[in-house]
C-alpha positions in Angstrom: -14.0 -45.4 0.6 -11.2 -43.5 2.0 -11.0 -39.9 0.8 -7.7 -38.5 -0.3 -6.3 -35.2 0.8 -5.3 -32.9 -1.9 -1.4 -33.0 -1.8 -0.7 -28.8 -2.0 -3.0 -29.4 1.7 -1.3 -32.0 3.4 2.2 -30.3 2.1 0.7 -27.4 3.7 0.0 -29.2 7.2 -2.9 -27.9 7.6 -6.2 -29.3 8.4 -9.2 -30.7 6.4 -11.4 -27.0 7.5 -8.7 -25.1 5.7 -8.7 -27.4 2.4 -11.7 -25.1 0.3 -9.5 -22.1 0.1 -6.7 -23.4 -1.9 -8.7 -26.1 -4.1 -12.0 -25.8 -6.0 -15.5 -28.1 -6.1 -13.2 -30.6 -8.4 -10.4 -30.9 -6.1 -7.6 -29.4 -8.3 -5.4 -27.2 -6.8 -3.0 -24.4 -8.7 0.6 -25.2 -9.4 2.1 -22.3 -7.8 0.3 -23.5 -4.5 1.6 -26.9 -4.4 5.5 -25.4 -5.1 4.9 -22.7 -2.5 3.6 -24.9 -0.1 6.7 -27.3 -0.3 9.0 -24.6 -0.4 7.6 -22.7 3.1 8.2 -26.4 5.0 11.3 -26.7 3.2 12.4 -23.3 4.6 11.4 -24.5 8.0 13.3 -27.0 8.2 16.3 -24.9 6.8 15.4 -23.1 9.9 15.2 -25.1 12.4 18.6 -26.5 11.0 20.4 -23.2 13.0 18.6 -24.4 16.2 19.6 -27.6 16.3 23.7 -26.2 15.7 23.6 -25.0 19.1 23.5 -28.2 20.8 24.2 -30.6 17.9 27.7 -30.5 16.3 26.7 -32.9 13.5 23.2 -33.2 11.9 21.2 -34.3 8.7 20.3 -31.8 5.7 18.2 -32.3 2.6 19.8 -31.9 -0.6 17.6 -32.6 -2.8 13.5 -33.6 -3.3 12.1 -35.5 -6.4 8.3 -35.9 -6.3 6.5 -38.1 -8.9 2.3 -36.7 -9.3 0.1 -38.6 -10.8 -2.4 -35.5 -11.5 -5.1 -34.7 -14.0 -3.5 -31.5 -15.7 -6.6 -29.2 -16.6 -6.7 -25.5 -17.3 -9.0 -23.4 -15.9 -11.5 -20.1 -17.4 -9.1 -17.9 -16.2 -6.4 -19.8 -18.2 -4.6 -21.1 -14.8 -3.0 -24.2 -14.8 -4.6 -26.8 -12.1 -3.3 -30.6 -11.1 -6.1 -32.9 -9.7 -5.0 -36.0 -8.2 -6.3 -39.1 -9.3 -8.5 -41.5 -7.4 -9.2 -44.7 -7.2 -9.7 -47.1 -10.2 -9.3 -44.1 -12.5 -7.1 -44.5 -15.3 -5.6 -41.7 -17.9 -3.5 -39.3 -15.5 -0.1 -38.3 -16.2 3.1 -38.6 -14.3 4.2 -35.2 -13.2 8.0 -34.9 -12.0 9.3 -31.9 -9.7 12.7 -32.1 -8.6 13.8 -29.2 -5.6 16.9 -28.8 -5.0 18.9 -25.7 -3.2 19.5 -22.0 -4.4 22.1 -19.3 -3.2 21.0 -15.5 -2.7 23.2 -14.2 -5.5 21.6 -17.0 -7.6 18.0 -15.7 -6.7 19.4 -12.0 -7.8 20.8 -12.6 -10.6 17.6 -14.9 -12.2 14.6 -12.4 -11.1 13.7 -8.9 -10.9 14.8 -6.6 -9.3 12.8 -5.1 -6.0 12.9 -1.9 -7.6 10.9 -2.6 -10.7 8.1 -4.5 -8.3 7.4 -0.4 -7.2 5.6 0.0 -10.2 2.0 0.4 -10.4 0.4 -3.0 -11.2 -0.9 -4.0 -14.9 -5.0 -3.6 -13.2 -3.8 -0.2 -11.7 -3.4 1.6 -14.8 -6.9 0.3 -16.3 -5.7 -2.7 -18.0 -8.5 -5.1 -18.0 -7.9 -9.1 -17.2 -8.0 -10.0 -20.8 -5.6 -6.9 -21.7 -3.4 -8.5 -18.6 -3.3 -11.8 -19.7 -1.7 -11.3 -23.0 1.0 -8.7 -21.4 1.9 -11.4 -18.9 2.3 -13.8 -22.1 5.3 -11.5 -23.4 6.7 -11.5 -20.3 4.8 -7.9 -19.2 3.7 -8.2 -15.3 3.8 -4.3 -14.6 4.1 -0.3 -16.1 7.7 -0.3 -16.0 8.6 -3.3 -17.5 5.7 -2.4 -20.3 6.7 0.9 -20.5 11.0 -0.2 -21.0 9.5 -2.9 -23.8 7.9 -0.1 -25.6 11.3 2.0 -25.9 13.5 -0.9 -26.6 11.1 -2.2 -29.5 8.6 0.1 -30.4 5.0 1.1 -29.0 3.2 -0.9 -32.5 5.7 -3.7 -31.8 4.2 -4.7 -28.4 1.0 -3.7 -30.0 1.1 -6.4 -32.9 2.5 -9.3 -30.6 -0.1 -8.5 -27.5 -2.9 -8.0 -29.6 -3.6 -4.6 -27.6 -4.4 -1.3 -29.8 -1.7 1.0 -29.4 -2.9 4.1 -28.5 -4.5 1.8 -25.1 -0.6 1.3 -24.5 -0.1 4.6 -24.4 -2.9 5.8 -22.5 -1.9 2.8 -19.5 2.0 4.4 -19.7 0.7 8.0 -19.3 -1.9 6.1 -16.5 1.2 5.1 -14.3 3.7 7.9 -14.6 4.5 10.2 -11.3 2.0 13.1 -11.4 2.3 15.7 -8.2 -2.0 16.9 -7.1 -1.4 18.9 -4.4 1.0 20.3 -1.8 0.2 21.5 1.8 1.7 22.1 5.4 2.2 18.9 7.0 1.1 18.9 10.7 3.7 18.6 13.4 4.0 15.3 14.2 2.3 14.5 18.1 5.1 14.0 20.6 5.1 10.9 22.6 3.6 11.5 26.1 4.9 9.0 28.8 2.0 6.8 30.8 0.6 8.5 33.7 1.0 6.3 37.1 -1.2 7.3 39.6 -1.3 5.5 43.4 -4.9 4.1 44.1 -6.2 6.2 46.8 -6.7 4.7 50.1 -9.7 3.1 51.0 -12.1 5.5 53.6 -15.2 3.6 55.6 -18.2 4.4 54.3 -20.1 7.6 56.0 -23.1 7.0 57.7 -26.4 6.9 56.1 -28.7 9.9 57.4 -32.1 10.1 56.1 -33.4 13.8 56.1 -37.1 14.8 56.1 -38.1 16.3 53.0 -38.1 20.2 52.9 -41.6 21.8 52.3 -42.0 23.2 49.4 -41.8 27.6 48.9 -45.1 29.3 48.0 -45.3 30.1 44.1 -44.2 33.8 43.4 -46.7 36.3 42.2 -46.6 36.6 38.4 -44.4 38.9 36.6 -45.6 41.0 33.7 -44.0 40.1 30.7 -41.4 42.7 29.2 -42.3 44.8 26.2 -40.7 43.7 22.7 -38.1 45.5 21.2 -37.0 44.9 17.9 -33.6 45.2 17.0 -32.4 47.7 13.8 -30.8 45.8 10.6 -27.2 47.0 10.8 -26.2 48.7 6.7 -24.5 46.3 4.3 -21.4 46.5 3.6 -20.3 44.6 0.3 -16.9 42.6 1.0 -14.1 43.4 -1.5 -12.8 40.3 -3.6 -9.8 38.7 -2.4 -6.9 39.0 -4.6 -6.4 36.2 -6.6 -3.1 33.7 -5.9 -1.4 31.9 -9.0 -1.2 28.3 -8.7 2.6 28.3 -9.0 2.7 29.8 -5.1 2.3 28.1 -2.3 1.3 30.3 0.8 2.7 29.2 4.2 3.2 30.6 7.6 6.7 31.2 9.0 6.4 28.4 11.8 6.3 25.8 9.2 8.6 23.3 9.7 6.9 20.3 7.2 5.5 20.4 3.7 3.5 17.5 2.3 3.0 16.3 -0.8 0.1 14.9 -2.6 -0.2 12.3 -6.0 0.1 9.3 -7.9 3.0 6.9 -8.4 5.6 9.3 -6.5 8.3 6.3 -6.1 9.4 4.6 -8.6 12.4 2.3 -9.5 15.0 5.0 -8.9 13.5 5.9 -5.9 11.5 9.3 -4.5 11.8 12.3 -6.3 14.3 15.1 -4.8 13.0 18.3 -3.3 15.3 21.3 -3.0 14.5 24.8 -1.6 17.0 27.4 -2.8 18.9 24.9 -4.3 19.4 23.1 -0.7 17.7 19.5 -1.0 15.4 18.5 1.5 15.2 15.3 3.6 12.6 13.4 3.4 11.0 12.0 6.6 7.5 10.0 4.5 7.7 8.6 1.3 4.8 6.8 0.3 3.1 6.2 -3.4 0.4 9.3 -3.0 2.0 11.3 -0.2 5.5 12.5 0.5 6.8 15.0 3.7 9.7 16.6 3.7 11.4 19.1 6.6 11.8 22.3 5.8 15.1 24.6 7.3 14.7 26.9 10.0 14.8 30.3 9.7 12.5 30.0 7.0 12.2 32.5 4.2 10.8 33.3 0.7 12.3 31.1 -1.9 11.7 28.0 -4.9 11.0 25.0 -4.3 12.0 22.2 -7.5 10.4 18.9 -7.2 12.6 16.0 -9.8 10.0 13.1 -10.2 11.5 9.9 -10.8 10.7 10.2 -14.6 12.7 13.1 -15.3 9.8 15.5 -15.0 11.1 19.2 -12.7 8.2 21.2 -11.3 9.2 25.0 -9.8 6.9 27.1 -7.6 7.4 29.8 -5.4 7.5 29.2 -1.6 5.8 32.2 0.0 6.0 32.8 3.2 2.9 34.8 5.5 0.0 35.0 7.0 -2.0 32.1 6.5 -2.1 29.2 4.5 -3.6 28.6 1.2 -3.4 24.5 -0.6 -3.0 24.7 -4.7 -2.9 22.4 -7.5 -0.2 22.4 -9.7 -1.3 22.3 -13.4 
């Protein structure tokens, strides 16, 4: 008997060795595997399209694809929904129609979300369980800003009573995935680039001749030495160090040839962007911005002054830049 190759596969091009990590022991295959995988060759053709313009004046385009499955639809424990192609002789599978056809950029824009809200922390990030997931993703919840704009546009008990999901667990995931600021330190100076050494190969010498030496005699063992008396040295008085003054968490020691401050967290960007730094009112560029660690540049001539941190949720923090002798990290509260 002839064995059939799962469709999402052969759409796929790819071999039979490849096959187990996109279906399971039944031989279904996800949905969202099939479409993507006729999609991607889709976009390969598109691409080789702009090849073939500079050589071909006139060519041949796809407008549009219709596909008729006959699949098994089954859903899955994790409530996935699967196709599995029928086989031979075996009756009771349904007719499946996709139709593909083409879509603009502005149309992709307009119909999905923004790249901005896909910088939020994940649903799983904040300590939302797969269950607690599944039932957000029902109301159309895939991440802690969209959760978090449903609860002020309808209420906190509102997305409570249609997800099923206590509310106070709502809140706790929100307050999980807002920007909080842990630490902030001197950033070392990043390592300039150092150009490749080239050296010339030395030239090749002959090899010196090989001269075999007798072996020296041995010196006569010295007499022994008597061993030197013991002295013991005196324990020095102690001397009971003086406790360091104590610095408020609100300043942030640095020296005067700092020219980088880093900052530590959670969550720092989010879908308006970094937060702003300013030092005396003078806002600082940013030359790293990741989720848990931001750098800025500090001005020259450095000097004694505030530094104001605007998270992207509206939150302002204010410490006292200090500058000295030494360096000490903090902790904000």
């Amino acid at each position: 008997m002839t064995r059939r190759r799962n469709p999402a596969i052969a759409a796929r091009g790819l071999g039979p060795q490849t096959e187990a990590e996109f279906v399971v022991g039944d031989g279904s295959f996800l949905v969202e595997d099939f479409i993507n995988a006729i999609t991607t060759q889709l976009d390969r053709v598109q691409d080789a399209l702009r090849l073939k313009a500079v050589n071909r004046p006139l060519t041949y385009a796809l407008k549009d694809l219709s596909l008729d499955l006959q699949v098994f639809v089954e859903l899955d424990g994790q409530g996935a929904v699967r196709f599995r192609t029928s086989g031979p002789n075996e009756t009771g599978s349904s007719t499946v129609k996709l139709s593909f056809t083409t879509i603009t950029k502005p149309m992709i824009e307009e119909n999905t979300i923004s790249l901005a809200v896909t910088r939020s922390p994940s649903l799983s990030e904040i300590g939302l369980d797969d269950e607690e997931r599944k039932r957000l993703e029902r109301i159309g919840v895939n991440n802690a800003a969209q959760l978090e704009r449903l609860g002020q546009s309808t209420g906190a008990r509102a997305v409570s009573r249609l997800s099923g999901i206590p509310a106070e667990r709502l809140r706790q995931a929100v307050i999980q995935s807002r920007p909080r600021l842990t630490g902030v330190e001197p950033a070392p100076a990043p390592a300039p680039a150092k150009p490749p050494v080239v050296t010339a190969p030395p030239p090749a010498q002959p090899a010196p001749p090989i001269v075999v030496k007798p072996k020296p005699r041995p010196d006569p063992l010295p007499p022994p030495r008597p061993a030197p008396p013991v002295v013991r040295p005196t324990r020095p008085p102690v001397v009971k160090a003086q406790p360091a003054a104590p610095i408020s968490k609100n300043v942030i020691q640095v020296e005067p040839n700092t020219r980088r401050l880093q900052l530590f967290g959670a969550n720092l960007i989010g879908e308006t962007g970094a937060p702003q730094v300013f030092f005396n009112n003078q806002e600082l560029g940013l030359s790293e911005a990741e989720e848990d660690r931001l750098v800025v540049e500090l001005p020259e001539n450095l000097a004694s002054g505030a530094l104001e941190i605007a998270l992207p949720d509206g939150q302002q923090l204010t410490y006292e830049l200090s500058v000295g002798n030494g360096t000490d990290p903090w902790e904000p509260e």
